[in-house]
VOGU-3710 file (C-alpha; in Angstrom, 3 decimals, decimal comma):
1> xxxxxxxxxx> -5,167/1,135/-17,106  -4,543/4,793/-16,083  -4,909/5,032/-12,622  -3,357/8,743/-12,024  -3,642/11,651/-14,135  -2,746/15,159/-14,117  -3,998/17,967/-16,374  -2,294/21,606/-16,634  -1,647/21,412/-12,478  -0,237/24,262/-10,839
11> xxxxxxxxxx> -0,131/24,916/-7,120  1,036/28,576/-6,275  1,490/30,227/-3,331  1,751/33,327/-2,526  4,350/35,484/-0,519  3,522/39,279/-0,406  3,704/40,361/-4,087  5,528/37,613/-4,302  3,753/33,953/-5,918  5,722/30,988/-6,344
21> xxxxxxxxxx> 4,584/28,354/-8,533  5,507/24,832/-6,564  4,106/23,027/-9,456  4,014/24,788/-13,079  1,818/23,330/-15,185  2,192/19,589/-14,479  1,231/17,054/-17,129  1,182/13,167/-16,202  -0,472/9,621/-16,029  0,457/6,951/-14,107
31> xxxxxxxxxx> -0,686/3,632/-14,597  -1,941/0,575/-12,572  0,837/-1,120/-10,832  3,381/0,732/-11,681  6,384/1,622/-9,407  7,109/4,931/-9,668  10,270/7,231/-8,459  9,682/10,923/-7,907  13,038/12,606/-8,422  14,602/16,387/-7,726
41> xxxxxxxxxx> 16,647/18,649/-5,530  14,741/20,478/-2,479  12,023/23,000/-3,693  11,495/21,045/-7,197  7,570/20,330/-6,339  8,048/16,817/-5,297  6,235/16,908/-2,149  3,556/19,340/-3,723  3,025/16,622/-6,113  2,613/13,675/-3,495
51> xxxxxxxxxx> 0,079/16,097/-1,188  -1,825/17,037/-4,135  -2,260/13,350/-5,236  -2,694/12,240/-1,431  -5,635/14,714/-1,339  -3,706/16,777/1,560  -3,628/19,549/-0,776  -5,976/20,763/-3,769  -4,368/22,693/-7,490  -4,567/25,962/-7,791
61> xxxxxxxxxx> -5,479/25,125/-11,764  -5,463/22,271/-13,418  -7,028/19,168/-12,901  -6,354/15,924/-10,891  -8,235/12,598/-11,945  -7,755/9,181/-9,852  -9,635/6,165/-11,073  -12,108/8,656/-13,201  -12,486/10,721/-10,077  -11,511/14,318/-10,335
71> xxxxxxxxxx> -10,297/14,836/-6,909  -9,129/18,282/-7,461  -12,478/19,466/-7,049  -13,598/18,116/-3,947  -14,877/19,562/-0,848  -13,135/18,430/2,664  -15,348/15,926/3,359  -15,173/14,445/0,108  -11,435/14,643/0,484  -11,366/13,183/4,143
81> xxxxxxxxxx> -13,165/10,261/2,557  -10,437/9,848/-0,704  -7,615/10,035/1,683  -9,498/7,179/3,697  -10,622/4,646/1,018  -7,955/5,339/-2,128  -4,711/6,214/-0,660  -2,134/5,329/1,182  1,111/7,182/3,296  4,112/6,015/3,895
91> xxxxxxxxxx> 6,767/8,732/5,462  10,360/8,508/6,572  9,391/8,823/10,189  6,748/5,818/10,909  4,489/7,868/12,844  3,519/4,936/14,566  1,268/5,326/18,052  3,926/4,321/20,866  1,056/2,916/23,376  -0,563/0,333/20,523
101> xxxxxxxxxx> 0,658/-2,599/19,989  2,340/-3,917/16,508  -1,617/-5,335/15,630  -3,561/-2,041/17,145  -1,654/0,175/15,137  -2,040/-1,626/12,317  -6,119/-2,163/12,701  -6,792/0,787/13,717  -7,296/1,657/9,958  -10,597/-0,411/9,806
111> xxxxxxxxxx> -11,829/2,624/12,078  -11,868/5,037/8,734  -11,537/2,303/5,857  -14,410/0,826/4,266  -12,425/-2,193/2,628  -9,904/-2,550/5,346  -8,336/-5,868/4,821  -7,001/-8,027/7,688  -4,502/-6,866/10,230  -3,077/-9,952/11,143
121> xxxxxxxxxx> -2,598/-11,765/7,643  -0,888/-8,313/6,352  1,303/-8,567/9,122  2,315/-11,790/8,587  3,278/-10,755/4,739  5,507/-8,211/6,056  7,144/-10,513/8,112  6,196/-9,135/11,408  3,773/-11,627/12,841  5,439/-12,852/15,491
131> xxxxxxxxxx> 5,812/-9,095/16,858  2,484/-8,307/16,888  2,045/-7,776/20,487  5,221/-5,757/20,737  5,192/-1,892/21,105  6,740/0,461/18,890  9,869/0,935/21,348  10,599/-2,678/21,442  11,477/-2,797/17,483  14,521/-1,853/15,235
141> xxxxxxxxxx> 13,804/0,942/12,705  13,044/-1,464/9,799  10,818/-3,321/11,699  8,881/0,084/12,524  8,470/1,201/9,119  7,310/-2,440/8,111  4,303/-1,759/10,154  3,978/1,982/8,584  3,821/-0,304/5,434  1,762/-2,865/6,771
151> xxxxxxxxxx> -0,602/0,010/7,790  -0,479/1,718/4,867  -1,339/-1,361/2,859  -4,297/-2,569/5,304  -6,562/0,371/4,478  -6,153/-1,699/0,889  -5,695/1,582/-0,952  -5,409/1,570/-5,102  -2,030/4,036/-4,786  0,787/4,451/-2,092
161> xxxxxxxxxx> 2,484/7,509/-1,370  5,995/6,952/0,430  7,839/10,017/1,121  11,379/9,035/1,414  10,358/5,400/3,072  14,404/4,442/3,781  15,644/7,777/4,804  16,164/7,175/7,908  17,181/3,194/7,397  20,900/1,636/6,730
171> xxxxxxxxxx> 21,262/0,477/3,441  20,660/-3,567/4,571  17,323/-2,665/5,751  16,339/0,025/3,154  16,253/-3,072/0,378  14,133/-5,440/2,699  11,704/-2,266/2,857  11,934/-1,306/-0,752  11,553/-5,071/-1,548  8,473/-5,229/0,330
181> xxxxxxxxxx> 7,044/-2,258/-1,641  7,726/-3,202/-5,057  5,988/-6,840/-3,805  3,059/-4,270/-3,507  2,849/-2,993/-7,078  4,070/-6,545/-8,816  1,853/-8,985/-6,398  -1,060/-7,098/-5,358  -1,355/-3,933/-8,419  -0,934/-1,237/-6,098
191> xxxxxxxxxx> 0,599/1,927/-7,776  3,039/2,741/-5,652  4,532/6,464/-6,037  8,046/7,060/-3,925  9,417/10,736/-3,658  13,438/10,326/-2,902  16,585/12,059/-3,114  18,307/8,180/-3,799  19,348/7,675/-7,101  19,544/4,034/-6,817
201> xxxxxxxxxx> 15,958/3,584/-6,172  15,408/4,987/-9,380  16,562/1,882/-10,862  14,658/-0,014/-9,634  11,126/2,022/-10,936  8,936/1,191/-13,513  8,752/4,954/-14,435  10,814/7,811/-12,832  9,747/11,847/-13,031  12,395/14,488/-12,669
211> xxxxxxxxxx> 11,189/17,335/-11,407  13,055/20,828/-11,724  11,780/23,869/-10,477  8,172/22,587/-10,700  8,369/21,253/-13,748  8,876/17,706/-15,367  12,246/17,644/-16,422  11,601/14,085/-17,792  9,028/11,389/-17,559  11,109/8,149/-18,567
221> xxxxxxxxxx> 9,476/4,867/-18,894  11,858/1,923/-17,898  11,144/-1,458/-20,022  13,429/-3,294/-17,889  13,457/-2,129/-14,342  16,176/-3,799/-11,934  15,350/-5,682/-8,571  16,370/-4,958/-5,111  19,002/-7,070/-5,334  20,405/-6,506/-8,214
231> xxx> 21,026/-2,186/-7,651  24,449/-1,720/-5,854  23,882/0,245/-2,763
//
C-alpha cells in the first residue's frame, strides 16, 4: 500500500536573481513499512525532502500525497495538525527537555496527539523502563536518543523521519538504535524514512534514493535487505 507519494515536486528558493532549485522535479512512492535510506552529498535536497514530507515545509510545484492526503496544499493549521497525528522526528541531537523526566518527555506527546499510545509500555520496548524517572543528564547518548525514538514512536505516527539518528553515536550503539528502528517498520508497519551520509545503513534499507543536485539519481528497491548485525561497521 502506497503510503508516500510525490508528484513533479520542486522547492526553489530564491537568492537575488538568483533561484536555486533544492528539489527539481521529484518523482517517488514509498510504501507501507518500508525502511527507507535517503542518500547524497551536502546540498543534494535530502533535508528538503524530509521537511517537505514532515510538513515543516510546503513545494513550490508539484504535489505531495500521504495516505490519500495531499498535504502540499494545506494551510498551517492543517499542517500543525499532520505534523501532530501522521508523523514522526527523529534528529541527530535528541532534543530532549533536560527538566522532564525519561516518562514526561516521552508523554508529553499525548498533549498534541490524538492516538497517542502509552508512554510507559513504549518505553519498556525500547529498553528504557527502568530509567524512566531519570533525567536527560543522567543517561549515555544511546540511551537519549532511545527516548527521541520512544517519543517519536508514542505519538503512533504512520511515517518516521530520522535525520541522521546515529550521527552523533559510536558505532556499538548506532546498531542497537538502528535495530530498534527497523523493529519499527518490520513489527509495527511504520514507514520509516532515514536521511544519512552512512553508507552502511544503506544496506540495511528496504529501498534507498540517491539524491544529486536535487534530483533522484536512483530509486533502488532491495529484495533482500541485510540486518543490523549482519552490515560490517
Amino acid at each position: 500500500m502506497k503510503v508516500v507519494e510525490f508528484e513533479k515536486v520542486t522547492r526553489s528558493y530564491a537568492s537575488g536573481e538568483h533561484v536555486l532549485n533544492a528539489l527539481d522535479g521529484i518523482d517517488m512512492s514509498l510504501d507501507e513499512g518500508k525502511f527507507v535510506v535517503v542518500l547524497g552529498q551536502s546540498g543534494a535536497g535530502k533535508s528538503t525532502m524530509l521537511n517537505l514530507l514532515g510538513g515543516l515545509d510546503t513545494p513550490t510545484s508539484g504535489k505531495i500525497t500521504v495516505n490519500g492526503r495531499d498535504i502540499s496544499r494545506l494551510n498551517e493549521n492543517q499542517l500543525a495538525e499532520y505534523r501532530a497525528s501522521e508523523v514522526g522526528f527523529v534528529f541527530q541531537f535528541y532534543n530532549l527537555i533536560p527538566t522532564l523526566t525519561v516518562y514526561e518527555n516521552v508523554a508529553l506527546v499525548k498533549e498534541i496527539a490524538p492516538n497517542a499510545l502509552d508512554a510507559e509500555k513504549i518505553l519498556d520496548e525500547v529498553g528504557l523502563k527502568d530509567h524512566m524517572k531519570n533525567f536527560p543528564a543522567e543517561l549515555s547518548g544511546g540511551e537519549q536518543q532511545r527516548v527521541s525514538i520512544a517519543r517519536a514512536i508514542c505519538k503512533n505516527p504512520k511515517i518516521l523521519l530520522c535525520d541522521e539518528p546515529t550521527g552523533a553515536l559510536d558505532s556499538e550503539t548506532g546498531v542497537i538504535v538502528l535495530k530498534l528502528l527497523l523493529s519499527m517498520a518490520r513489527n509495527y508497519g511504520k514507514t520509516i524514512v532515514i536521511v544519512t551520509h552512512n553508507q552502511n545503513i544503506a544496506k540495511m534499507a528496504d529501498v534507498v534514493i540517491r539524491l544529486k543536485n536535487g534530483k533522484i539519481l536512483s530509486y533502488d528497491v532491495q529484495p533482500s535487505p541485510l540486518s543490523a548485525d549482519e552490515v560490517e561497521w
